[in-house]
Every structure is written in C-alpha cells, then in structure tokens.
N, C-alpha and C positions, 0 to 999 in steps of 0.2 A: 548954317548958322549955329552954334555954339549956345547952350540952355543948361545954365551952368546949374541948376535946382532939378532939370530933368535927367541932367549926367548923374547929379548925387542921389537923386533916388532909382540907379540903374545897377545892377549887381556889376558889371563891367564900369560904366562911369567913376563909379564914387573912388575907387582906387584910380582912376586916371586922373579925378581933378586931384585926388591928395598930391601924387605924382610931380602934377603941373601947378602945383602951391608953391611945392619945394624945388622948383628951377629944372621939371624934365626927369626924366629916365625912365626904369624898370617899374613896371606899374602892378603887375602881376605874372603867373607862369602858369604853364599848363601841363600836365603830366597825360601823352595820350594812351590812351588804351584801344584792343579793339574788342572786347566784352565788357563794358560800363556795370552793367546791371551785377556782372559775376563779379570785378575788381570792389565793388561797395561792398557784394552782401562778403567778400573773407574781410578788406578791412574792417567792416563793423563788429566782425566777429571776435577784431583785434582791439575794439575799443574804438575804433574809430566816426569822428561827429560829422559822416556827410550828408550831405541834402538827398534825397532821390533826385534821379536826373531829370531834368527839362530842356527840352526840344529844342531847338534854334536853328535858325537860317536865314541866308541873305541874296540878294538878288544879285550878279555879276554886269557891268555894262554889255557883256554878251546875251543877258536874257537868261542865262542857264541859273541854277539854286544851287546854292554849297549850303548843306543839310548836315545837325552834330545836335550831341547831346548831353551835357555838361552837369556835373554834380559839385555843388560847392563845400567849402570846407565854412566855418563860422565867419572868417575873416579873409581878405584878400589884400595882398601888398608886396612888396617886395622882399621884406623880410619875414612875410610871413606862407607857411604850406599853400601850396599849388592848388588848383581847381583840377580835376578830372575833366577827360574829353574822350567822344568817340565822334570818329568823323564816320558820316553818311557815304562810306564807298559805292554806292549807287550813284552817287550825286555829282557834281562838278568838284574839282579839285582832286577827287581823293578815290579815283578809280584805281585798279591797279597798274593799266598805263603808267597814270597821273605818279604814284607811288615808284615807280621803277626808274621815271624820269627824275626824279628829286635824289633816288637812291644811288646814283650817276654822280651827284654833286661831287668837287673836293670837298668842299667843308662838311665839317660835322662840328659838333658840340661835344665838347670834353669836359667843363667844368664849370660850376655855378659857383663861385665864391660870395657868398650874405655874410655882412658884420650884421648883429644881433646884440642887442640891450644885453639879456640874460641867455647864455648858450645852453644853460639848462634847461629851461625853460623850451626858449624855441625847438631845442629836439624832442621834449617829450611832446609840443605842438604836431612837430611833423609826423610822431612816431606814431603819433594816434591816427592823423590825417593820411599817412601813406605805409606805415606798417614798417617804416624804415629801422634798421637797426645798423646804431652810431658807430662807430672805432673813434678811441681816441687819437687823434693824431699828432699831439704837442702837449706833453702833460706841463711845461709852462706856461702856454698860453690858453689852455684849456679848449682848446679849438676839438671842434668834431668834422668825423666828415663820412658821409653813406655812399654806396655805389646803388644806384638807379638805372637799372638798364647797364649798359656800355657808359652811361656816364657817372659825375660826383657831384654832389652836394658839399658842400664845406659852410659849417656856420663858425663864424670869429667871431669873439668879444669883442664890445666898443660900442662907442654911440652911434646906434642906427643912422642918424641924423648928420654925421661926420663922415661918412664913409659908406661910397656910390655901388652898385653891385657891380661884383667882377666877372664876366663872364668869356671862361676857356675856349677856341675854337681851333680847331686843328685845319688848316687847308693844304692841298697836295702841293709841292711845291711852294709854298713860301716861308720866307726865314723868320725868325723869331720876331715878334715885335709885339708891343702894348699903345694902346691909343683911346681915347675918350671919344664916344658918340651915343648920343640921344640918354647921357646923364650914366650911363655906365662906363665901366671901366673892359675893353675888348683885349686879349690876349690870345696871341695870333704865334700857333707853331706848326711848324713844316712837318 
C-alpha cells in the first residue's frame, strides 16, 4: 500500500512522489563507487556538500540481503547531482560472480542528457557534488557536458518542467532508434 506522507519524508520517496506528481520518469540517479568513505573524503576536499554514508538493505523474495551504503548530496531529482553508492559485494546482487554476469550484458549506458533551469548553476551543483569538470560543448546553446567513468553527463538549458531526461544506451546489435518509457526519453545505438 502506497503512504504518500511516509514516501515524502523518506530520502528515496520524496523525489519519487515529485517524479509521480509530474506524470512518471527519472526520479533520481546513482553514481556507484567501490570506496564510499575514500570517494567523499577527495570530493569534500573539493568542496563538496555530501552526507556521511548510511547503511541500507533489503530483503530479496529468496531470503538473501542486498546490503549498500549511500551518501547524499542536499537535494535529489532528476535534474539535480546524483547520490553516491557502495554496494555490499559480500551480499546478494553484487558478488563478483553477480558483477561479471551483468558485465556479459550488451547494453551499457553511454549518456545522460538533463535539460536544467540554469546550466550554470546545475554544473557548479554537480561540480561540487562529484568533482566533475565541465567542457563546453555548444557555445550557442551553452550546453555542458562531463565524462564520468566510460560515460557523459550533458546538462541543456530550458525548462526543467518541459523536457523529460534523455538517457544514451548502446546495445550490441541493435540499430539506431529513440522511444519514451517510464517518462524518459531512451536512445538506443548499435
């Protein structure tokens, strides 16, 4: 059953109902690491405002625990800096079996594209939140965009409110194509 008062005062809930105010999608994001404790203390050193981490886990219909431990940034949203995660490789999900089996996938993740109110703004948010450093890459549009890992960030101007997150996905064998699901916008290359 659905407690729509006890989503909004849950650090994960209260970005799902905003999410689910505004008709679905991209509710927040996670950037994983596998030293939490070391990825805070260089960001803070860079200015960066995260939480210390706390602990979490949940219970699988198999009985086993998926165990992690996440730091947040001041705000959560789709247009706004990602939460930190370490997953519990001890645990279910994220053994290194578990890990080599996902790493088998076609797919991956190639690009996060966020429209943002003020592009200045949300990069000096992230820059503080993940240590990222911008390139311009459209001095018309004033769009930015960072490489994280093997992937990209890209924040565009416009009304947050107008315009759904886009998000890149490369799968092996399949041809070009774009399609809308769960309030994003998915973009799909071979």
């Amino acid at each position: 059953m659905f407690d729509r008062s006890t989503a909004l005062n849950s650090w994960l809930g209260a970005p799902t109902v905003r999410a689910l105010d505004d008709g679905g999608g991209l509710a927040t994001w996670a950037v994983a690491t596998d030293d939490i404790w070391r990825e805070i203390e260089r960001l803070r050193a860079g200015g960066a405002n995260l939480e210390d981490p706390v602990a979490g886990a949940r219970r699988r219909p198999d009985g086993s625990t998926v165990r992690w431990w996440f730091s947040l940034p001041p705000r959560l949203g789709p247009h706004d800096p990602p939460f930190l995660i370490e997953h519990d490789t001890t645990a279910a999900e994220w053994s290194q079996a578990d890990r080599v089996a996902r790493a088998a996938s076609p797919a991956r993740l190639r690009a996060l594209d966020l429209t943002v109110g003020d592009v200045g703004d949300a990069a000096d948010r992230y820059a503080r939140t993940l240590g990222l450093g911008w390139d311009l890459t459209s001095k018309v549009s004033g769009d930015v965009e960072a490489r994280l890992g093997s992937q990209v960030i890209r924040l565009h101007a416009g009304d947050e409110g107008a315009s759904i997150p886009t998000i890149g996905i490369v799968i092996d064998g399949e041809v070009n194509r774009s399609f809308e699901l769960f309030g994003c916008r998915w973009v799909v290359n071979g």
